[in-house]
C-alpha positions as a Python dict, from the first residue, in 0.01 Angstrom:
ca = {
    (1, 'X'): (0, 0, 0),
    (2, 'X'): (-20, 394, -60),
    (3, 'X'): (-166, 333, -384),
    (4, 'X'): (-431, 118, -245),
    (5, 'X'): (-490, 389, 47),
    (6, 'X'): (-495, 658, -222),
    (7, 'X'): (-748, 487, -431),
    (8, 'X'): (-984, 280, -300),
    (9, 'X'): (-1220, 550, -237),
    (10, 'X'): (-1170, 654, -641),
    (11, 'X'): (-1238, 277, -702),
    (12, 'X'): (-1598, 303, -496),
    (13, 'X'): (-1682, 618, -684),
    (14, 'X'): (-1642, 415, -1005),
    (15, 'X'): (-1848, 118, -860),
    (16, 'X'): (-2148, 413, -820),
    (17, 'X'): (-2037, 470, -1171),
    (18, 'X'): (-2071, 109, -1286),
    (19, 'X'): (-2375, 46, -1086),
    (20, 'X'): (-2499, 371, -1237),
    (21, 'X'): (-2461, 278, -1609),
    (22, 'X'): (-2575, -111, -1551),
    (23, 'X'): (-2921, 55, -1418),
    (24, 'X'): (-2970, 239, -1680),
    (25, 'X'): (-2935, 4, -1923),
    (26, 'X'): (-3228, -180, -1733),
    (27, 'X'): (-3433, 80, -1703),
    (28, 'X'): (-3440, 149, -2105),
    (29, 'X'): (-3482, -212, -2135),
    (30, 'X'): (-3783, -209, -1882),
    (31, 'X'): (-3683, -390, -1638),
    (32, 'X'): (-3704, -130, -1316),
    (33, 'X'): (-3647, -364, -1050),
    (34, 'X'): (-3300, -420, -1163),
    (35, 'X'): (-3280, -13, -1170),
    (36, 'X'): (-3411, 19, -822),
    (37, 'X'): (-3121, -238, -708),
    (38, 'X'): (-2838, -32, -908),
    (39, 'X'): (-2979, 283, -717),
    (40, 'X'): (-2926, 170, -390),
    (41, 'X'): (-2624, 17, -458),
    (42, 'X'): (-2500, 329, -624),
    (43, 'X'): (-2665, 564, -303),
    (44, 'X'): (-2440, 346, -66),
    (45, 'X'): (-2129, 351, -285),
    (46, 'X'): (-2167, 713, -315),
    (47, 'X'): (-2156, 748, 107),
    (48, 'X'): (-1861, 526, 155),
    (49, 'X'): (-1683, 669, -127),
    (50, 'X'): (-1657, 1018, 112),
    (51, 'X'): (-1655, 832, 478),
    (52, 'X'): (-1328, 601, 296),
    (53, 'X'): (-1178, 935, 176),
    (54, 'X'): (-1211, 1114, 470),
    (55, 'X'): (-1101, 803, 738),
    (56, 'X'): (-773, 715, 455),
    (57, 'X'): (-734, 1106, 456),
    (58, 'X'): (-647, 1052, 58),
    (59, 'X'): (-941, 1329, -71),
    (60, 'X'): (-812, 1467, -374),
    (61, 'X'): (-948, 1733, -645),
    (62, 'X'): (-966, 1394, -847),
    (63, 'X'): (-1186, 1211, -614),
    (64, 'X'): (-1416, 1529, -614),
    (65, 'X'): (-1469, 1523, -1017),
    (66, 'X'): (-1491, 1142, -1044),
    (67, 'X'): (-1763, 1177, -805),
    (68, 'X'): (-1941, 1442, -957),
    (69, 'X'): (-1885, 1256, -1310),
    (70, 'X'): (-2018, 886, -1131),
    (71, 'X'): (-2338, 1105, -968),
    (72, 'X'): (-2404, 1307, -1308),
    (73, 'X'): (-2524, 893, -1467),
    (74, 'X'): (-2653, 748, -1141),
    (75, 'X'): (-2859, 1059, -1023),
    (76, 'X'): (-2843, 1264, -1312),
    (77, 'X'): (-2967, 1039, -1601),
    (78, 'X'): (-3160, 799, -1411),
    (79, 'X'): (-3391, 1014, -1317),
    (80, 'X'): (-3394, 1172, -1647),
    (81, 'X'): (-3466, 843, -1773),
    (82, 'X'): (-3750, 748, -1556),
    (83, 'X'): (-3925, 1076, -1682),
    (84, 'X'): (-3930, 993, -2004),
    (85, 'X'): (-4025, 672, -1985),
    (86, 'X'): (-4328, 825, -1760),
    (87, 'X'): (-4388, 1082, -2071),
    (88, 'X'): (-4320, 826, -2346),
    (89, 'X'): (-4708, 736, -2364),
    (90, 'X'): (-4808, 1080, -2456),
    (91, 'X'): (-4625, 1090, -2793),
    (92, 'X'): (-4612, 1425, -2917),
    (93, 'X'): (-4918, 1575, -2798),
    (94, 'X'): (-5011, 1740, -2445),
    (95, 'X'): (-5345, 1893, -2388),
    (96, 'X'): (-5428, 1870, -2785),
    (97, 'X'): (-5125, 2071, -2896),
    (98, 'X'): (-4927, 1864, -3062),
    (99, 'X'): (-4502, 1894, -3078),
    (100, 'X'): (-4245, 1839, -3324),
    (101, 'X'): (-4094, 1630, -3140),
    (102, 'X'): (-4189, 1354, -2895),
    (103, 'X'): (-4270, 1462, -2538),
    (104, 'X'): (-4101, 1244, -2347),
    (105, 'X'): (-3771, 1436, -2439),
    (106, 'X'): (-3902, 1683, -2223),
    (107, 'X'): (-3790, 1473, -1898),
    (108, 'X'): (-3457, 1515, -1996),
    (109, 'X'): (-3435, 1840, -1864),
    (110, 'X'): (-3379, 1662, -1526),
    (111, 'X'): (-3063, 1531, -1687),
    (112, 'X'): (-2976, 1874, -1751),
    (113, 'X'): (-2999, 2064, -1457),
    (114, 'X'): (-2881, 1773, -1231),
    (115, 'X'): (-2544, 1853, -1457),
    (116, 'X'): (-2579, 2226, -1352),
    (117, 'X'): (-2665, 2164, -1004),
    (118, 'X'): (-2338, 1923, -941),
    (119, 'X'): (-2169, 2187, -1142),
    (120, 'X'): (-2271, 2480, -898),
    (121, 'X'): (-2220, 2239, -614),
    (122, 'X'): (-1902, 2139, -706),
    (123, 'X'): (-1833, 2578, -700),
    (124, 'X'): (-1960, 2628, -375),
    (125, 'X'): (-1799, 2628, -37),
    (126, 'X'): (-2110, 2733, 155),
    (127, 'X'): (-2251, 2383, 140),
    (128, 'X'): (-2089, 2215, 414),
    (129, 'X'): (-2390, 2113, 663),
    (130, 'X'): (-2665, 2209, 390),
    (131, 'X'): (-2751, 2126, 123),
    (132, 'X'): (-2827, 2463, -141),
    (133, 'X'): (-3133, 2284, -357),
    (134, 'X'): (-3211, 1916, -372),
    (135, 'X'): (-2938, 1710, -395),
    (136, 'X'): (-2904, 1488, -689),
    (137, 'X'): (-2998, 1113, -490),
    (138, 'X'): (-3272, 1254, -328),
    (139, 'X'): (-3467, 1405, -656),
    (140, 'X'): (-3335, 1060, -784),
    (141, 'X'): (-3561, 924, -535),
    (142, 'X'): (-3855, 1157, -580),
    (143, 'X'): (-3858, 1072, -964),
    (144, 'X'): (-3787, 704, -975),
    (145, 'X'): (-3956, 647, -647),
    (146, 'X'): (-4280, 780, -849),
    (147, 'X'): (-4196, 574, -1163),
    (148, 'X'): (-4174, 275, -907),
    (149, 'X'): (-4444, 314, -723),
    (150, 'X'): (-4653, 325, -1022),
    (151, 'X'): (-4523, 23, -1222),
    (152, 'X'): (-4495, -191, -894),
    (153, 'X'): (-4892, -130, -773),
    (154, 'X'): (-5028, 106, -1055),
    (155, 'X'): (-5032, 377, -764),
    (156, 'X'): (-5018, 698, -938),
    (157, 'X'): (-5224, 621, -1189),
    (158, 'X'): (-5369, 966, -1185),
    (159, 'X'): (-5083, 1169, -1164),
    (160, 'X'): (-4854, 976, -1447),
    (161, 'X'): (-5113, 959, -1690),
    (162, 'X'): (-5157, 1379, -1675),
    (163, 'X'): (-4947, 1542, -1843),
    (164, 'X'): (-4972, 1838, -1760),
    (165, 'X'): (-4900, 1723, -1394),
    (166, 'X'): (-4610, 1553, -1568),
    (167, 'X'): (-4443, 1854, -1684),
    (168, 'X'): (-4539, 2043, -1395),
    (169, 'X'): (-4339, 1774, -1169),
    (170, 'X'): (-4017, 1807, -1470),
    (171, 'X'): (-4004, 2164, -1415),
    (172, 'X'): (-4032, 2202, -1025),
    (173, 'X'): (-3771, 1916, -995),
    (174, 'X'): (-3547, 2063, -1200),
    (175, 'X'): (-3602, 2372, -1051),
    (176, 'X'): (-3585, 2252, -683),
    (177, 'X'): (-3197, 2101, -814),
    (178, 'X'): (-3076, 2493, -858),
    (179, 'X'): (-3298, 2691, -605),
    (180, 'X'): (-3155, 2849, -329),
    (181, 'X'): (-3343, 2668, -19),
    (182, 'X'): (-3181, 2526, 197),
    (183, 'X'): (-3191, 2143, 262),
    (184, 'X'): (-3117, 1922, 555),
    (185, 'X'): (-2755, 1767, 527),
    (186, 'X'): (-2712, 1462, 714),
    (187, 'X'): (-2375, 1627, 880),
    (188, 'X'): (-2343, 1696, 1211),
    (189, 'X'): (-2168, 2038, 1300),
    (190, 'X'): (-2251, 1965, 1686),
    (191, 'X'): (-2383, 1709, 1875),
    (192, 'X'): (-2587, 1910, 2081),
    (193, 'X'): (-2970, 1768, 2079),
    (194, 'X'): (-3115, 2107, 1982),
    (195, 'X'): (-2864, 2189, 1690),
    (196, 'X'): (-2978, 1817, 1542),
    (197, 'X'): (-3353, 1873, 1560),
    (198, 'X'): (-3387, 1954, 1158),
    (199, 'X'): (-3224, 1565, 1151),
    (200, 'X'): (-3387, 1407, 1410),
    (201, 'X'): (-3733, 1545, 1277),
    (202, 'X'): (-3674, 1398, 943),
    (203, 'X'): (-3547, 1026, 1027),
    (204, 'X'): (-3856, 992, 1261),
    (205, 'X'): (-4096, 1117, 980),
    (206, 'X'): (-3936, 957, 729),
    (207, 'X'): (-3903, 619, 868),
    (208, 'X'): (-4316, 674, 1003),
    (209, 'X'): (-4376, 728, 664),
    (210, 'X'): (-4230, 441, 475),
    (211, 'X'): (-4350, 208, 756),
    (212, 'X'): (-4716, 329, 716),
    (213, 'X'): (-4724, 311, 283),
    (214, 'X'): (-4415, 122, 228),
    (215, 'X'): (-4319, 174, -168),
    (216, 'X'): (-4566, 373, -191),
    (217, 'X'): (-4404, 632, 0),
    (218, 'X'): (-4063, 654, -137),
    (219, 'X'): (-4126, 976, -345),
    (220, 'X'): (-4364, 1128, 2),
    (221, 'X'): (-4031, 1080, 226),
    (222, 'X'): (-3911, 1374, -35),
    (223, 'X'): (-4165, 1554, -46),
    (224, 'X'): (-4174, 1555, 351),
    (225, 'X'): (-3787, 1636, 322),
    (226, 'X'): (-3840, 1914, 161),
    (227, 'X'): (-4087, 2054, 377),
    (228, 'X'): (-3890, 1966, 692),
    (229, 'X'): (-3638, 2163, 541),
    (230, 'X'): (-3841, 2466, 461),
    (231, 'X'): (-3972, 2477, 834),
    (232, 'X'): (-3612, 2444, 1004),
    (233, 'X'): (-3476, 2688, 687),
    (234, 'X'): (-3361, 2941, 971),
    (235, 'X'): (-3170, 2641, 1148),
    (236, 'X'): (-3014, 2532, 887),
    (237, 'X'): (-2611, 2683, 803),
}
């Protein structure tokens, strides 16, 4: 029975793993619906894995690299994948100037710094009702919610086929993984209504928004995220 108690929250993380690693297959393969499935499978293994950890009181130094490791495929390569596929078109040329090497590699660099940023999170003790930087399943959204969005009703078109803009979006995600804002952590220090505004400000937007554009506005919920919390940064510790 203790070893059950002990490690059924390890056995979750590993289902975000699985789930993880059986999307990415798809999307090399093409087939993004199956990805989008595995992502929100892996985005609700990866809450219970904590709330089962926390209610079995059996959180362990273990548990906390396994679920680093599990996040590092489903939110760390994912999205890194889902770049490159948006980049593969391009080849090896940008604006005329063409590369030694195929663009798309480029998106990659997602991969990368969603490594360093679970790294640094992993390091830090100040994170405990905010988020420092964009989590990893949120810029998971923000990238495949664009790739999505386009494949599913061509939306986008503009955007994905620049790429410039491209680029532009690989380097400000990556760098939103590492910056130093702060971001709105659905934890709740108090209940008090005042102390919650930050939260209550982004489920009401975000909800308004994915009523009003539907898939459409899975990467906008992020991008209103993010400037939620920018306006509450003083709010937020």
């Amino acid at each position: 029975m203790n070893f059950i108690k002990n490690n059924l929250a390890n056995a979750i993380t590993l289902g975000n793993l699985f789930s993880g690693c059986v999307g990415a297959v798809h999307l090399v393969t093409g087939d993004y619906q199956t990805t989008a499935i595995c992502i929100i499978l892996s985005l609700i293994l990866d809450f219970f894995d904590g709330f089962v950890a926390r209610a079995l009181k059996s959180n362990s130094n273990l548990g906390t690299q396994l679920d680093s490791l599990a996040d590092m495929v489903s939110f760390g390569l994912i999205p890194g994948l889902a770049m490159f596929k948006m980049l593969e078109s391009f080849g090896n040329e940008i604006s005329g100037i063409h590369f030694p090497f195929a663009v798309s590699y480029l998106g990659f660099f997602i991969t990368l710094f969603s490594c360093l940023r679970l790294a640094i999170f992993n390091l830090d003790e100040e994170q405990k009702y905010y988020f420092k930087g964009l989590n990893t399943p949120s810029n998971t959204i923000l990238i495949f919610g664009l790739y999505y969005a386009f494949k599913h009703e061509e939306i986008y078109v503009h955007l994905v086929n620049n790429s410039i803009l491209m680029l532009i979006l690989t380097v400000l995600s990556s760098w939103l993984l590492i910056s130093p804002i702060k971001m709105i952590a659905m934890k709740f220090k108090s209940m008090k209504l005042q102390d919650n505004y930050p939260k209550i400000a982004l489920l009401i937007g975000a909800i308004a928004i994915l009523i009003l554009f539907k898939t459409v506005g899975i990467p906008l919920v992020i991008i209103y995220y993010i400037l939620i919390s920018l306006i509450f940064q003083k709010q937020l510790k």
